[in-house]
VODREN-157693 format. One line per 5 residues: their letters; for each residue z negated, x, y negated of C-alpha. Coordinates in Angstrom, 2 decimals. Layout:
N
A	Z X Y  ... $
% end
This chain:
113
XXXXX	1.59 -6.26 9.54  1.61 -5.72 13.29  -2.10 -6.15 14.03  -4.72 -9.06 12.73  -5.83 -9.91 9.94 $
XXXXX	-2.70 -11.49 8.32  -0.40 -10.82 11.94  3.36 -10.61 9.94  2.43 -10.85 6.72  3.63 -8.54 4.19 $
XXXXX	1.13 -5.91 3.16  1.37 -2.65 1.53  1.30 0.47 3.28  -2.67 1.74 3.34  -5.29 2.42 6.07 $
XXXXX	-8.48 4.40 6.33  -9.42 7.69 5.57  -10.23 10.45 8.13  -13.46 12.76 7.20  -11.38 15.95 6.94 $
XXXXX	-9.17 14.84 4.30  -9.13 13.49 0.29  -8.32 10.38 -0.24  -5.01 11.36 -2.05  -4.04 13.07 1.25 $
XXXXX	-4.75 10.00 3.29  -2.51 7.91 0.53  0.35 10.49 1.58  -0.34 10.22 5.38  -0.48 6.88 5.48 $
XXXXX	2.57 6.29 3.29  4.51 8.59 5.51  3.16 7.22 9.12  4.34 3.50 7.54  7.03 3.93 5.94 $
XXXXX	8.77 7.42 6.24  8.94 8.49 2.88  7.40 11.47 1.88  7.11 13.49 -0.96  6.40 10.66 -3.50 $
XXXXX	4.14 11.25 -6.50  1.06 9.24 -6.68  -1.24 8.65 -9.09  -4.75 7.11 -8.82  -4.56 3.26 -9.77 $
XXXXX	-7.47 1.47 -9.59  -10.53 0.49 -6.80  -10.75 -2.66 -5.68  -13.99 -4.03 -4.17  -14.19 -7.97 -3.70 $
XXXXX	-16.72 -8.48 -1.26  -14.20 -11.00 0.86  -11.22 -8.78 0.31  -10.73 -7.89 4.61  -11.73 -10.43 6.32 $
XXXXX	-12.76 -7.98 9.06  -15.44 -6.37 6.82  -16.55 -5.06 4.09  -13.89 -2.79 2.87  -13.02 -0.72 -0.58 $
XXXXX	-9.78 0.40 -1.72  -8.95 3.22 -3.42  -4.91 2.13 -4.59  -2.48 5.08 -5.17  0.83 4.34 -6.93 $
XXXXX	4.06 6.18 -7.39  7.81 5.57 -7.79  10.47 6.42 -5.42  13.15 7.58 -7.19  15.67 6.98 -4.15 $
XXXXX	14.46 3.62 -3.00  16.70 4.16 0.34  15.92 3.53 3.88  12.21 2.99 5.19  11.44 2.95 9.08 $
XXXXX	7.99 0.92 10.08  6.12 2.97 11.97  1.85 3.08 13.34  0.95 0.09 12.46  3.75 -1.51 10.60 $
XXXXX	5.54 -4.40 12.62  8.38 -3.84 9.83  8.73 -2.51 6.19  11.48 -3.52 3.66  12.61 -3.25 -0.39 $
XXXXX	11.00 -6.31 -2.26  12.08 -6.83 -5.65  9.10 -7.01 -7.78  9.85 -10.57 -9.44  10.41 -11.97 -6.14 $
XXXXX	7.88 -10.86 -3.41  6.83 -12.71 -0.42  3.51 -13.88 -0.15  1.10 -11.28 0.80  -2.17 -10.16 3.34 $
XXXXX	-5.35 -9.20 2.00  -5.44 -8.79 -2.24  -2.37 -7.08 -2.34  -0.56 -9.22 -4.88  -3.43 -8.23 -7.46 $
XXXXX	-3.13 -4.47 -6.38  1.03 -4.88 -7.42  0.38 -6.65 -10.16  -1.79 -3.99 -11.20  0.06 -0.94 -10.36 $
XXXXX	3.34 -3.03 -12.55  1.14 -2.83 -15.31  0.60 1.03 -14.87  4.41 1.36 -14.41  5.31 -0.51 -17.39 $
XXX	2.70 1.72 -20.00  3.72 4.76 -18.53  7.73 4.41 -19.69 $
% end
């Protein structure tokens, strides 16, 4: 992450949604302004709502996931100080509750092969 909370931590791309669009749409934007890729198919994963979950505020998530089929290069970009590949078995520790939402979104992957 570039900005506080969790300054350089690894996080997941996400961020807010603007009034005009779905939250699907915002998934997409946001993917694309923090990562570059575009074009990925998402599906709906789960919410997640723990009242301590951003330290900022109160905050809900709505988690998209997908799979990139060409896992190539990523360029940070808004808010993103950097983005990278992670394998899944060995990720770095992470801001917010974004180790449950991965965990989660594994699961999803895994019963839908």
């Amino acid at each position: 992450r570039g900005k506080a909370p969790f300054q350089g931590a690894w996080a997941l791309p996400g961020g807010f949604v603007d009034m005009s669009e779905t939250c699907e749409a915002a998934a997409h934007r946001e993917l694309a302004e923090e990562t570059g890729l575009e074009g990925v198919e998402m599906r709906f994963l789960h919410y997640f709502d723990a009242v301590d979950r951003d330290p900022r505020e109160r905050t809900l998530a709505l988690a998209f996931w997908g799979v990139a089929d060409d896992a190539g290069v990523v360029n940070a970009g808004d808010d993103a100080a950097d983005v990278n590949w992670h394998p899944a078995a060995q990720l770095p520790a992470l801001a917010f509750d974004h180790a449950q939402v991965i965990e989660r979104a594994l699961r999803a992957w895994r019963s839908s092969r």
